[in-house]
C-alpha positions as CSV (number, residue, x, y, z in Angstrom):
1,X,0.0,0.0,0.0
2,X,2.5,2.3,0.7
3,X,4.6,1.6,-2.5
4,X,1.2,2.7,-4.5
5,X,0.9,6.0,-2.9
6,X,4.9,6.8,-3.1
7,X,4.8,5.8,-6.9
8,X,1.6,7.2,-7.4
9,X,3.3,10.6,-5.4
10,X,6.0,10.3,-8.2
11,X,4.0,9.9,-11.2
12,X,2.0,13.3,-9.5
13,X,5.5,15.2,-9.5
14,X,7.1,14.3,-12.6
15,X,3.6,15.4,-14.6
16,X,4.0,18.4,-12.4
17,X,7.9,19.1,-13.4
18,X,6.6,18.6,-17.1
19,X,3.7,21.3,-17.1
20,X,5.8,23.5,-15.9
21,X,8.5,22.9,-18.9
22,X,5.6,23.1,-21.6
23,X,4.3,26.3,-19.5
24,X,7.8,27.7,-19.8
25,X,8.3,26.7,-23.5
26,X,4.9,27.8,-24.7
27,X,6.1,31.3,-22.8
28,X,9.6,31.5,-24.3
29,X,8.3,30.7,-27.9
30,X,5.4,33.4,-27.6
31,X,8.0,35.8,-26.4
32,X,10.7,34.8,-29.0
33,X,7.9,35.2,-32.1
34,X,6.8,38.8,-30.2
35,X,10.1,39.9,-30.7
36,X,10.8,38.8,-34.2
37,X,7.0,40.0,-34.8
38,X,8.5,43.7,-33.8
39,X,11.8,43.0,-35.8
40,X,13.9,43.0,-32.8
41,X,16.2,39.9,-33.6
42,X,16.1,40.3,-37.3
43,X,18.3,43.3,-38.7
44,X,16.5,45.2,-41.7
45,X,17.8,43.7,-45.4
46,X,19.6,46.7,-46.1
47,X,21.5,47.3,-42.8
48,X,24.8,45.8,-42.4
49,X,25.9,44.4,-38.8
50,X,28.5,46.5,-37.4
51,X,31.8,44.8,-36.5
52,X,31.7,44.5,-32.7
53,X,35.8,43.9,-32.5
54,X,36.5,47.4,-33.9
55,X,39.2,48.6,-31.6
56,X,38.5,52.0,-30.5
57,X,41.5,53.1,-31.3
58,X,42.3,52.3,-35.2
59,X,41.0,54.0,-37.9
60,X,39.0,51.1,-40.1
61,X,39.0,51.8,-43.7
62,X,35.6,50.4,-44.4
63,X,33.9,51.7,-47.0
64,X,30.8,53.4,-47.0
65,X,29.2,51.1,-49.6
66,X,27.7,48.3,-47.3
67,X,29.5,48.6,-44.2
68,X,28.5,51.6,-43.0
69,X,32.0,53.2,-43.0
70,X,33.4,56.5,-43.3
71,X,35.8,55.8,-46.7
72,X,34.6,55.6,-50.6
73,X,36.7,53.0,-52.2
74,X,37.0,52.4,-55.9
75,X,38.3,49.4,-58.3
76,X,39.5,48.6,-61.6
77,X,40.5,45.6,-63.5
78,X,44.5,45.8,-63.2
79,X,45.0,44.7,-67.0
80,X,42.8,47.9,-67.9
81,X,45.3,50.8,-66.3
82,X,48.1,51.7,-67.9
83,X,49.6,54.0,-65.1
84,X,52.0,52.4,-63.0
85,X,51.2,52.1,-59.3
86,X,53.5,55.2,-58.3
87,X,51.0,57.2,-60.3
88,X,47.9,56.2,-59.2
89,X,48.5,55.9,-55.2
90,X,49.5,59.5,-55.6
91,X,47.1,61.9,-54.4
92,X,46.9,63.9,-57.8
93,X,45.5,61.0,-59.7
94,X,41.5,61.0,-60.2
95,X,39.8,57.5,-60.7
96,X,37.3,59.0,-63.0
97,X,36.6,55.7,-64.8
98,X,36.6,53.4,-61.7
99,X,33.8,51.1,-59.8
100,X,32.4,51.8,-56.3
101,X,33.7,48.8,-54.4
102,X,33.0,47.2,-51.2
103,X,36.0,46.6,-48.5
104,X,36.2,44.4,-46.7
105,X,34.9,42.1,-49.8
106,X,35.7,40.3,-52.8
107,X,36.4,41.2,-56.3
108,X,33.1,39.2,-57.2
109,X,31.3,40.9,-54.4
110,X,32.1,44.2,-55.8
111,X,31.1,42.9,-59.3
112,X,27.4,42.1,-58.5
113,X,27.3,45.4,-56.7
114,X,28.2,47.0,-59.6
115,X,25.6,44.5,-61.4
116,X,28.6,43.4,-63.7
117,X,27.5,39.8,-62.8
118,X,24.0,38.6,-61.0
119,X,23.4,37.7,-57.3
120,X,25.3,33.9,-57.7
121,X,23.2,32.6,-54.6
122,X,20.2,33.4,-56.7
123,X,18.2,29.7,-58.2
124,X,21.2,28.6,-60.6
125,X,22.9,31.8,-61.3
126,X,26.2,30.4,-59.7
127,X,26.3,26.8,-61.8
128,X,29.0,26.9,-64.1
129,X,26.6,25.2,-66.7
130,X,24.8,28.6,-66.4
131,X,27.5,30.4,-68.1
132,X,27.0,33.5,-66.4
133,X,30.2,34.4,-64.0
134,X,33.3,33.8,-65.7
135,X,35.3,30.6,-63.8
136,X,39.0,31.8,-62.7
137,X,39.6,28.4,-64.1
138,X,38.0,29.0,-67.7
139,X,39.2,33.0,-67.9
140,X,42.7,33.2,-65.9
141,X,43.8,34.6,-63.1
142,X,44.5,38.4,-65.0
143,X,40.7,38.5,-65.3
144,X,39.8,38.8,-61.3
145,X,43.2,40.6,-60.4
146,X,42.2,44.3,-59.3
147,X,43.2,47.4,-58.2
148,X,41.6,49.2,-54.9
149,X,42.1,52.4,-54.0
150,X,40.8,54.7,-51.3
151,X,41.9,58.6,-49.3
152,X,42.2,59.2,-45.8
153,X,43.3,62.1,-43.6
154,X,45.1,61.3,-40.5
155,X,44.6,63.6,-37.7
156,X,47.0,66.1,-35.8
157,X,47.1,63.6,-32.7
158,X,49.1,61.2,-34.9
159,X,51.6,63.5,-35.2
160,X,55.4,62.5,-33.7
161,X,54.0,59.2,-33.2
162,X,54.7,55.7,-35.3
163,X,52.2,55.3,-37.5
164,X,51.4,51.5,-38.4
165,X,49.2,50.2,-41.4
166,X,47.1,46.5,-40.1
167,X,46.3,45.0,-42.8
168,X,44.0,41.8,-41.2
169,X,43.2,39.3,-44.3
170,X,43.9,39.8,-48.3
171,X,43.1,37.1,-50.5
172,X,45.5,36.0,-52.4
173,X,48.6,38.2,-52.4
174,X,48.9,41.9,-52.8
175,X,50.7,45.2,-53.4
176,X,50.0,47.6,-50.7
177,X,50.9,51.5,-52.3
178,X,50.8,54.1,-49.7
179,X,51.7,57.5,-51.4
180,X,53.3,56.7,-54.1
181,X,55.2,54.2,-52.5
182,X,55.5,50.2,-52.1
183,X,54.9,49.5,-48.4
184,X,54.3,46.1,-48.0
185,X,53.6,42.6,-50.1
186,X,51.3,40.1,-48.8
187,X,50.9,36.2,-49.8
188,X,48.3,34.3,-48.0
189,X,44.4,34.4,-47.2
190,X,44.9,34.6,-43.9
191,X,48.1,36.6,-43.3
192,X,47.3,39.4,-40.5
193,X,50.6,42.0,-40.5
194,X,51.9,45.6,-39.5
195,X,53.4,48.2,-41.6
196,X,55.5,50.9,-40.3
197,X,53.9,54.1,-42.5
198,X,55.3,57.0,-40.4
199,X,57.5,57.7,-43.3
200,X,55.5,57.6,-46.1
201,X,51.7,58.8,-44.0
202,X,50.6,62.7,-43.9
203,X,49.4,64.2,-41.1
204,X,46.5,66.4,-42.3
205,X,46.9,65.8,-45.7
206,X,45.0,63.9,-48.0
207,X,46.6,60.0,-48.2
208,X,46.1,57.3,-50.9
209,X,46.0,53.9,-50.4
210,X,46.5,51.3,-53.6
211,X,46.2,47.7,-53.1
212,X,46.5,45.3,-55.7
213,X,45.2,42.0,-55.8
214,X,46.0,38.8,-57.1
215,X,44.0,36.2,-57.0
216,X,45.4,32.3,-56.0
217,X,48.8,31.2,-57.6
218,X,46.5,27.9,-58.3
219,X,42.9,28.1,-58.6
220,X,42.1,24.4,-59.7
221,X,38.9,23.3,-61.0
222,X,36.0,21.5,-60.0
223,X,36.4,18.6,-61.5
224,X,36.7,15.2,-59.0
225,X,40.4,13.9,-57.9
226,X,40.7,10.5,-59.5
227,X,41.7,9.6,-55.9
228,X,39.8,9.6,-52.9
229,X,40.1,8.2,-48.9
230,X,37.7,5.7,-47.8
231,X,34.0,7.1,-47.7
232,X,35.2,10.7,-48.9
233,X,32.7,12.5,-51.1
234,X,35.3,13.7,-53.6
235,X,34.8,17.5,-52.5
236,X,37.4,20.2,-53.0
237,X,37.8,19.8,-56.5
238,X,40.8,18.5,-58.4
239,X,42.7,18.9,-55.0
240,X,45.1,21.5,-56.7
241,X,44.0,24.7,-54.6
242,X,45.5,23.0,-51.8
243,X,48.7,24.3,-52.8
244,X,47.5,27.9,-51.5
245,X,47.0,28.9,-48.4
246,X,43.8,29.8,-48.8
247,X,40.0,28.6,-48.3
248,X,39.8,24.9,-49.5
249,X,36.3,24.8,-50.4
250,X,35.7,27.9,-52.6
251,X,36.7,25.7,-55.7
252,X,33.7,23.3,-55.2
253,X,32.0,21.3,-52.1
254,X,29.0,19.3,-51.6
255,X,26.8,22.3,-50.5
256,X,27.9,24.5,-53.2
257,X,26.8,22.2,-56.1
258,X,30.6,21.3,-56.3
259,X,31.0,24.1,-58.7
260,X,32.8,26.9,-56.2
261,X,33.3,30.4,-56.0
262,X,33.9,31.8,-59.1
263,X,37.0,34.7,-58.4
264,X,37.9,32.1,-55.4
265,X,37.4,34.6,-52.6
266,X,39.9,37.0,-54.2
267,X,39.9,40.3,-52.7
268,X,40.4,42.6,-49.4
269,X,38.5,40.0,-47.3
270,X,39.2,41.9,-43.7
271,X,39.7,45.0,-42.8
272,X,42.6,47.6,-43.1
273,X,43.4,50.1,-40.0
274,X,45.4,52.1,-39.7
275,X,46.7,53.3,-35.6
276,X,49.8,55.6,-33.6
277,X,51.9,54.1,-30.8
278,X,54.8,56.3,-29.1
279,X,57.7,56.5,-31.5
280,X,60.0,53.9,-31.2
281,X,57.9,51.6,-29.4
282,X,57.0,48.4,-32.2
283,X,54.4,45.8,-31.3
284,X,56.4,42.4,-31.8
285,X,52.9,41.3,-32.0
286,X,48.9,42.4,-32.3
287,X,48.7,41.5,-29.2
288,X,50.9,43.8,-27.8
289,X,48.5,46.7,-29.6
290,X,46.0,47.5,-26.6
291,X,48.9,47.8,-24.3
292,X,50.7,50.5,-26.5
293,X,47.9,52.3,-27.4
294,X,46.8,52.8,-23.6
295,X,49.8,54.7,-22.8
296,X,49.1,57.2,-25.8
């Protein structure tokens, strides 16, 4: 008798415990729908979400085209200038015949912008069977490689201080023009460096910043390895991108119909900053940034 009533006790509780989970389920999902119903959780389609790792300090070079940011940056196919690079980082060159662009981005980002090419994540816009953005493959690597330039004006408070250019991801190598002059080459998608600029930056004066990019040394194609492991799916293509250091999969995988990213990710992918420390101090690493910049 009294092994019923404790059972019977427990069967009461545990039906208890699970109206109070559907109670608090049913509340949470109301609440969760209110607040998507008033467009709290969902940004608007044409806002951008602001970068929440800005440092405080650094001037970000984002442009004003989808980001939000303060800078108007403009592009050109490189094969389609014929000044050389000392000409047109120098602030007396006009870019009269050049394309908004969108930094960070891609070449291929900037190209739909500029309706060049269609949206490629729109129905079968991106298949190569569609025939309607150019393969790197198919066309060469001359046909994504790009110019980007932009102007800044550093402030007085950077003055007798070392100036240092952070240059956080270019895809796949790059010139970086400050001025008129070559500061810095990059190789590597996911290469994050410092500049030393103090010689080459103005203090209130207008600067100009050229980067050229190169896409990939070797963009491969999405045609299947004849080899595969046990159980693999065959995905990356012929395997040959895998002799960049780069993003694997924008040749071809499984969820992108095997048939990739067109320009490969090529393009200015993260951000470009640009911050003082006191003269003579150098970060031996980013890391070593915050702590500089807090003595300023």
């Amino acid at each position: 008798m009294k092994f019923g009533k404790r059972k019977w006790a427990l069967n009461q509780e545990t039906n208890q415990q699970k109206n109070k989970i559907n109670i608090m389920s049913n509340i949470s999902t109301y609440t969760l729908l209110s607040l998507l119903a008033l467009g709290f959780l969902i940004p608007s389609a044409d806002a951008q979400i602001k970068n929440q790792e800005l440092i405080a300090d650094h001037i970000y070079l984002d442009s004003k085209q989808e980001h939000g940011g303060e800078f108007n940056w403009w592009m050109k196919k490189a094969g389609e200038i014929t000044e050389n690079a000392e000409v047109l980082s120098d602030a007396s060159y006009l870019p009269v015949d050049w394309m908004p662009a969108i930094v960070p981005g891609t070449v291929l980002h900037s190209l739909v912008g500029n309706k060049i090419f269609p949206e490629p994540y729109f129905g079968i816009n991106n298949k190569l069977s569609s025939n309607l953005i150019p393969d790197i493959a198919r066309v060469g690597r001359d046909f994504y490689t790009y110019w980007f330039r932009t102007e800044f004006t550093l402030p007085a408070g950077y003055k007798d201080k070392t100036l240092w250019l952070q240059t956080d991801g270019v895809n796949y190598r790059a010139e970086v023009w400050l001025n008129g002059h070559l500061v810095r080459t990059i190789a590597g998608m996911f290469m994050q460096d410092l500049t030393d600029i103090t010689d080459f930056a103005k203090i209130g004066a207008k600067n100009v910043l050229a980067v050229k990019v190169f896409p990939v040394d070797v963009p491969g194609t999405n045609k299947a390895k004849p080899w595969a492991a046990r159980g693999e799916n065959r995905n990356g293509g012929d395997g040959n991108i895998g002799l960049n250091t780069t993003m694997l999969m924008s040749v071809g995988w499984d969820f992108t119909f095997k048939d990739g990213i067109r320009d490969r990710n090529t393009g200015i992918w993260r951000s470009i900053s640009i911050y003082p420390t006191w003269e003579g101090r150098t970060p031996t690493s980013l890391r070593q940034v915050k702590t500089l910049q807090a003595r300023l």
